[in-house]
C-alpha atoms as one frame of an Amber mdcrd trajectory, in Angstrom:
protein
  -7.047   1.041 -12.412  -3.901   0.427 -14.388  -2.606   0.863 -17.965  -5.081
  -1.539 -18.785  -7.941   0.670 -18.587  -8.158   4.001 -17.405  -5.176   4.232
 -15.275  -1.842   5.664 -15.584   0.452   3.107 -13.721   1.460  -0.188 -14.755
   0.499  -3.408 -13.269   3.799  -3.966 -11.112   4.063  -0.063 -10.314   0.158
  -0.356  -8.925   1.444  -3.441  -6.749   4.155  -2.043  -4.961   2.319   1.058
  -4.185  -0.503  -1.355  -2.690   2.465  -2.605  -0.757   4.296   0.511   0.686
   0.348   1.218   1.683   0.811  -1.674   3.957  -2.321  -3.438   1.807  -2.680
  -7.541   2.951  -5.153  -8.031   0.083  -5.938  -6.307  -3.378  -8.967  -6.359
  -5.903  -8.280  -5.123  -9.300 -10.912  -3.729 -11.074 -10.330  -2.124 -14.322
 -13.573  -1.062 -16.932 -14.892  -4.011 -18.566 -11.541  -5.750 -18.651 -10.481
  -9.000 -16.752  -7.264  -9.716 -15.701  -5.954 -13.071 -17.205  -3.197 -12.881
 -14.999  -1.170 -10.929 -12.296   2.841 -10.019 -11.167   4.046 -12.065  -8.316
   3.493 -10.492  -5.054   2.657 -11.551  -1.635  -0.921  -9.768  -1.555  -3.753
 -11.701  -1.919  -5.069 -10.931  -5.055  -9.040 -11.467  -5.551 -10.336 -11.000
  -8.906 -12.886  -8.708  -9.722 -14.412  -6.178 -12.691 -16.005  -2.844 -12.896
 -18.728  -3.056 -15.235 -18.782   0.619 -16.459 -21.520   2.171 -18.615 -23.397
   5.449 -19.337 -26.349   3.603 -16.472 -23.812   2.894 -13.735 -20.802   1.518
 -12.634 -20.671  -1.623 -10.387 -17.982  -3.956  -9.213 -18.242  -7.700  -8.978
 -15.727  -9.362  -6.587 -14.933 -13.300  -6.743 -15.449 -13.459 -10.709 -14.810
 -17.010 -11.876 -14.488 -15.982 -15.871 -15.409 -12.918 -17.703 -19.160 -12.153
 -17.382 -21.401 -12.927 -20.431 -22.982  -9.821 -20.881 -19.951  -7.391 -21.528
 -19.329  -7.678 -25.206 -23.869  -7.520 -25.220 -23.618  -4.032 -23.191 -20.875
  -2.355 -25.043 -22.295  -3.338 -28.360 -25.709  -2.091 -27.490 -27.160   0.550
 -29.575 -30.320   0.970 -27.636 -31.099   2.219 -24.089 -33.260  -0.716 -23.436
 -31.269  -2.871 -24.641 -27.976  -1.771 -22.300 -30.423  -1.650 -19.035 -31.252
  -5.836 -20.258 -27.569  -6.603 -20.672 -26.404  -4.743 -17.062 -29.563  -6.447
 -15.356 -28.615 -10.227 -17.095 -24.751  -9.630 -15.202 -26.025  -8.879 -12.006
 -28.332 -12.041 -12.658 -25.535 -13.743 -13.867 -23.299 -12.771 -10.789 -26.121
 -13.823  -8.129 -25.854 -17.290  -9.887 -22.612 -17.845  -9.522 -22.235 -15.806
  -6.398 -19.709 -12.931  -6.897 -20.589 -10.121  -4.685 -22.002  -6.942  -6.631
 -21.471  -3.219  -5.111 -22.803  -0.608  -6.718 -19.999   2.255  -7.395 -20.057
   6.076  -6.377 -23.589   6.217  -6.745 -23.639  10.221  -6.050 -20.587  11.242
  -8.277 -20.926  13.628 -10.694 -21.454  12.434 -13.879 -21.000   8.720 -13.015
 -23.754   8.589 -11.226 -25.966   4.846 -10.691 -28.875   5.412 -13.218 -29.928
   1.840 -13.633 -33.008   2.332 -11.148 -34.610  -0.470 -12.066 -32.361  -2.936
 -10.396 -33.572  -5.206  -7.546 -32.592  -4.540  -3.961 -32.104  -8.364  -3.054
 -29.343  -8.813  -5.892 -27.278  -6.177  -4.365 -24.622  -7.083  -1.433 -22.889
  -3.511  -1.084 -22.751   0.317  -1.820 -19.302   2.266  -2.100 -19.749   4.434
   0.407 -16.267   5.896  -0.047 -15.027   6.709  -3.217 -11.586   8.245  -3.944
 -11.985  10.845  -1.175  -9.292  13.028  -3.194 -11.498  13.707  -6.102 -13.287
  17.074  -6.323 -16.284  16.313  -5.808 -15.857  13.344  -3.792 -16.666  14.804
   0.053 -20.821  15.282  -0.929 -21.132  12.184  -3.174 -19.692  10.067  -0.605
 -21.889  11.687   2.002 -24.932  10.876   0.137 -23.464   7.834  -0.443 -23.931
   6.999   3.366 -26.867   8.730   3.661 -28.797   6.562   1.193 -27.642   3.352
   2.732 -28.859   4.282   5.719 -32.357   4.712   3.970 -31.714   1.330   2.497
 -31.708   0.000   6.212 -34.567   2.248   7.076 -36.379   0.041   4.734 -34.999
  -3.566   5.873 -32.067  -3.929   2.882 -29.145  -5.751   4.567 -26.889  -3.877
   2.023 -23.305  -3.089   2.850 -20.988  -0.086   3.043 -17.564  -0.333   1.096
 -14.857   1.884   0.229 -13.162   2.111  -2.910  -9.790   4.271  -3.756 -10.717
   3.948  -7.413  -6.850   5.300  -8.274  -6.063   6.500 -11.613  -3.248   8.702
 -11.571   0.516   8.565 -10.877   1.435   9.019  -7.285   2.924  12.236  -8.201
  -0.194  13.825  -9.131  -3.423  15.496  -7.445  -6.704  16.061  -9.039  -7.659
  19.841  -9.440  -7.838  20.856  -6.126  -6.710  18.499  -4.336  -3.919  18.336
  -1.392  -3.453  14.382  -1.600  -2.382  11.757  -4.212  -4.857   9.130  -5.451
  -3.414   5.642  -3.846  -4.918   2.533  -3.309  -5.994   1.708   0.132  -7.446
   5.464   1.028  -9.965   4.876   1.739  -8.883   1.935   3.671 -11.714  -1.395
   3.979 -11.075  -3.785   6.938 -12.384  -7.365   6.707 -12.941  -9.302   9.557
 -10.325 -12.448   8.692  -8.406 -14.178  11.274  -6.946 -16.458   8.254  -6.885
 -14.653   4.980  -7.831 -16.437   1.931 -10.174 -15.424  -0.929 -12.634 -17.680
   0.218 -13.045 -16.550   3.629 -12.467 -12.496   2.375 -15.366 -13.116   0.135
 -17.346 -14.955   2.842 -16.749 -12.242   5.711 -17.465  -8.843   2.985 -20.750
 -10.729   2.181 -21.478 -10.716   5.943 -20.531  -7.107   6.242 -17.625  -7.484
   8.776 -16.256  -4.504   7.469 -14.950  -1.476   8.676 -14.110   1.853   6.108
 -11.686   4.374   7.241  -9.127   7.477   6.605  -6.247   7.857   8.227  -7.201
   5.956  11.223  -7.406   2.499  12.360 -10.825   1.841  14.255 -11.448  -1.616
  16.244 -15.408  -2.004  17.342 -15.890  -3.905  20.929 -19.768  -5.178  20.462
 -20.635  -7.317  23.209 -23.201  -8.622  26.012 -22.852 -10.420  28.527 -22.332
 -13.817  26.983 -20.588 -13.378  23.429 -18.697 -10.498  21.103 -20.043  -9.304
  17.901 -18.875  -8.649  14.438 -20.225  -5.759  12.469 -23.015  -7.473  10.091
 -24.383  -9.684  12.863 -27.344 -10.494  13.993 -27.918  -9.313  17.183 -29.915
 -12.368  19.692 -29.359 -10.357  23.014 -30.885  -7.743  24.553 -28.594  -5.583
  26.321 -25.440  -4.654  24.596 -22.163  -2.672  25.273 -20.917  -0.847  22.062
 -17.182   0.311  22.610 -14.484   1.580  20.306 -10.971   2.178  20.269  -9.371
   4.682  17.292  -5.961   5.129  16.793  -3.947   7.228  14.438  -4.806  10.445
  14.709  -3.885  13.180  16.942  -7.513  15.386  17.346 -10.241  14.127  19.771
 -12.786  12.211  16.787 -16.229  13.266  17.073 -18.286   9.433  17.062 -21.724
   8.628  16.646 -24.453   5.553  16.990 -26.673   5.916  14.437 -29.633   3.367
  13.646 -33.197   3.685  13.426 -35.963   4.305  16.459 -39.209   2.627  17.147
 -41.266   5.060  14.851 -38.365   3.792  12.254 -36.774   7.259  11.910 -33.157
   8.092  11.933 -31.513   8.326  15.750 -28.505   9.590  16.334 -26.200   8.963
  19.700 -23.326  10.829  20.214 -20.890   9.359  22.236 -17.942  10.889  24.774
 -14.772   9.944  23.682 -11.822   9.831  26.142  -8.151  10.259  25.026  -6.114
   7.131  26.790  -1.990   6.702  27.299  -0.155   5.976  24.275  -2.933   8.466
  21.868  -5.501   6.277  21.366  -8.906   7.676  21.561 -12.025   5.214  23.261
 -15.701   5.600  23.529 -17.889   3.240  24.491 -22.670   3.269  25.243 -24.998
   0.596  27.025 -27.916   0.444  24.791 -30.813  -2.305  24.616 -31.848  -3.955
  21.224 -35.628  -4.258  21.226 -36.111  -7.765  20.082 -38.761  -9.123  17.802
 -38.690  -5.769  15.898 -36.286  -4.185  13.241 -33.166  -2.703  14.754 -30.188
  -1.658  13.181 -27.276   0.367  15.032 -23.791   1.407  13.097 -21.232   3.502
  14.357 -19.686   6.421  12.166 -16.627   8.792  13.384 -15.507  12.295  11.649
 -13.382  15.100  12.807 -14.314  18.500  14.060 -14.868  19.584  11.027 -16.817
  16.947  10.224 -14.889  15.254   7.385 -15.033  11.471   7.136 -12.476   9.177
   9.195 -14.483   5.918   9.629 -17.954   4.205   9.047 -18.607   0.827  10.854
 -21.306  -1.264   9.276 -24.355  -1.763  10.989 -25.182  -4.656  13.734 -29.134
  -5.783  13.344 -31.729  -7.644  15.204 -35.120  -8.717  13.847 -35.904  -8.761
   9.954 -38.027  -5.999   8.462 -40.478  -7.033   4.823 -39.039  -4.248   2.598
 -42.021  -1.691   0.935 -39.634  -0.741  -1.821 -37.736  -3.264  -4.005 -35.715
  -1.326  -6.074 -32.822   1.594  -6.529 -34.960   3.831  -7.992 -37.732   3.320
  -5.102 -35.798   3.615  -2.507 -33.928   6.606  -4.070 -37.303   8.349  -4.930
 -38.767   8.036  -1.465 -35.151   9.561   0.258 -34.954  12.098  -2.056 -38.688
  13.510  -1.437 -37.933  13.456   2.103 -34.411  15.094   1.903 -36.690  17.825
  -0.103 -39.242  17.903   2.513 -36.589  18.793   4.990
């Protein structure tokens, strides 16, 4: 967020910190506000909104023009009447296909309210949101946790991160012992030739990858072909392997995906320090075909703090029980209770 909103920096100020960060492409999304325009760089610059309200926050990436229900929401004076306007620009954005991801759904007092929204209009959940914010660490772990319920129940919904920078790089949130920059956390999209149309095209698939202070390349492969995070798994036996780079402590990495009784399974993996510091791991696993399987990778240190998250591979589709947020969310949280 710049001047333009919320944030502190100025337009060209937020663009060359994107580019010291080594960024090759950039989505600006201030509140309610649409960029007419943008300072020459050579990032690829996709444009995009955060439609902010009292119910929720959600980006839409891709925008064509400025959606028709912002002036309707912030105007408003009812509760039903906001939840109608939100709804009609998510509607609006599945018409004219801009991807929707639902922000920080955990986070303090910006938590997603708008329950009522359908499961099928949704391509991604922030996972990840400004790790540097105080009470980022346990909203962005429930943040993962609740997309893998999502999965549980067939959703093919993806994870996303989202630095969601304010502030001037000089300055730390309360408690805090990093700045707020764009590109931490850091989301990697699968694009051997970057354009907007095939960035759009690849996030919608879910090859993506969301990391801190790491880089982490997935090896997902049979026999016959290699595998993007997001696909479709067609055969049966399957090498997952992983290479992680950038750090100096042994990662702790984990398979997680669902078992046959459609419960949570977890597979930790050995990982092996090779020449030149990068860290490998690597299972032989078999996807059951004909059935729902899911399988995603997620690494953390020793302590257990968050370096990467590695969307999930699939085979099989599953007929969801629960269509909406607030289903979903009521059936997790009973069971999060029950435990």
């Amino acid at each position: 967020h710049t001047r333009l909103s919320d944030g502190k920096e100025t337009v060209e100020n937020a663009m060359k910190k994107a580019v010291d960060m080594k960024l090759d492409f950039y989505v600006p999304t201030e509140h309610n506000l649409i960029h007419t325009g943008w300072k020459k760089t050579e990032l690829l610059i996709v444009p995009g909104v955060e439609i902010t309200d009292g119910l929720g926050h959600f980006n839409m990436f891709g925008i064509t023009e400025r959606p028709v229900g912002i002036d309707g929401m912030m105007m408003a004076s009812t509760l039903e009447e906001k939840k109608k306007q939100l709804l009609s620009m998510i509607e609006e954005a599945v018409e004219k296909q801009w991807i929707v991801s639902i922000n920080h759904p955990f986070l303090h007092v910006w938590k997603w309210h708008l329950d009522e929204v359908k499961l099928d209009k949704i391509q991604c959940l922030e996972i990840i949101n400004d790790p540097t914010y105080t009470y980022a660490i346990e909203a962005n772990d429930r943040a993962i946790s609740f997309l893998d319920a999502l999965w549980l129940d067939g959703h093919k919904i993806y994870g996303v991160g989202g630095s969601d920078a304010h502030n001037l790089i000089d300055e730390r949130y309360e408690g805090a012992t990093e700045p707020s920059i764009a590109g931490d956390p850091g989301t990697y999209v699968h694009c051997p030739k970057l354009s907007a149309e095939q960035l759009l095209t690849n996030v919608r698939k879910g090859h993506m990858i969301v990391t801190r202070y790491c880089e982490v390349v997935p090896h997902i492969y049979s026999d016959t072909r290699e595998y993007l995070p997001g696909d479709e798994i067609i055969d049966r036996k399957i090498t997952y392997a992983v290479e992680i780079s950038g750090i100096t402590e042994y990662p702790r990495v984990c398979l997680i995906g669902n078992s046959k009784e459609d419960t949570l399974r977890r597979i930790p993996l050995q990982v092996v320090k090779k020449s030149g510091g990068k860290f490998v791991a690597e299972q032989k696993f078999k996807m059951e075909q004909g059935s729902w399987r899911w399988i995603r990778m997620e690494i953390r240190d020793e302590s257990g703090k968050f370096l990467g998250y590695v969307n999930p591979v699939y085979t099989g589709q599953k007929e969801s029980q629960y269509h909406t947020y607030g289903e979903v969310k009521a059936v997790w949280e009973s069971k999060k209770n029950a435990n």
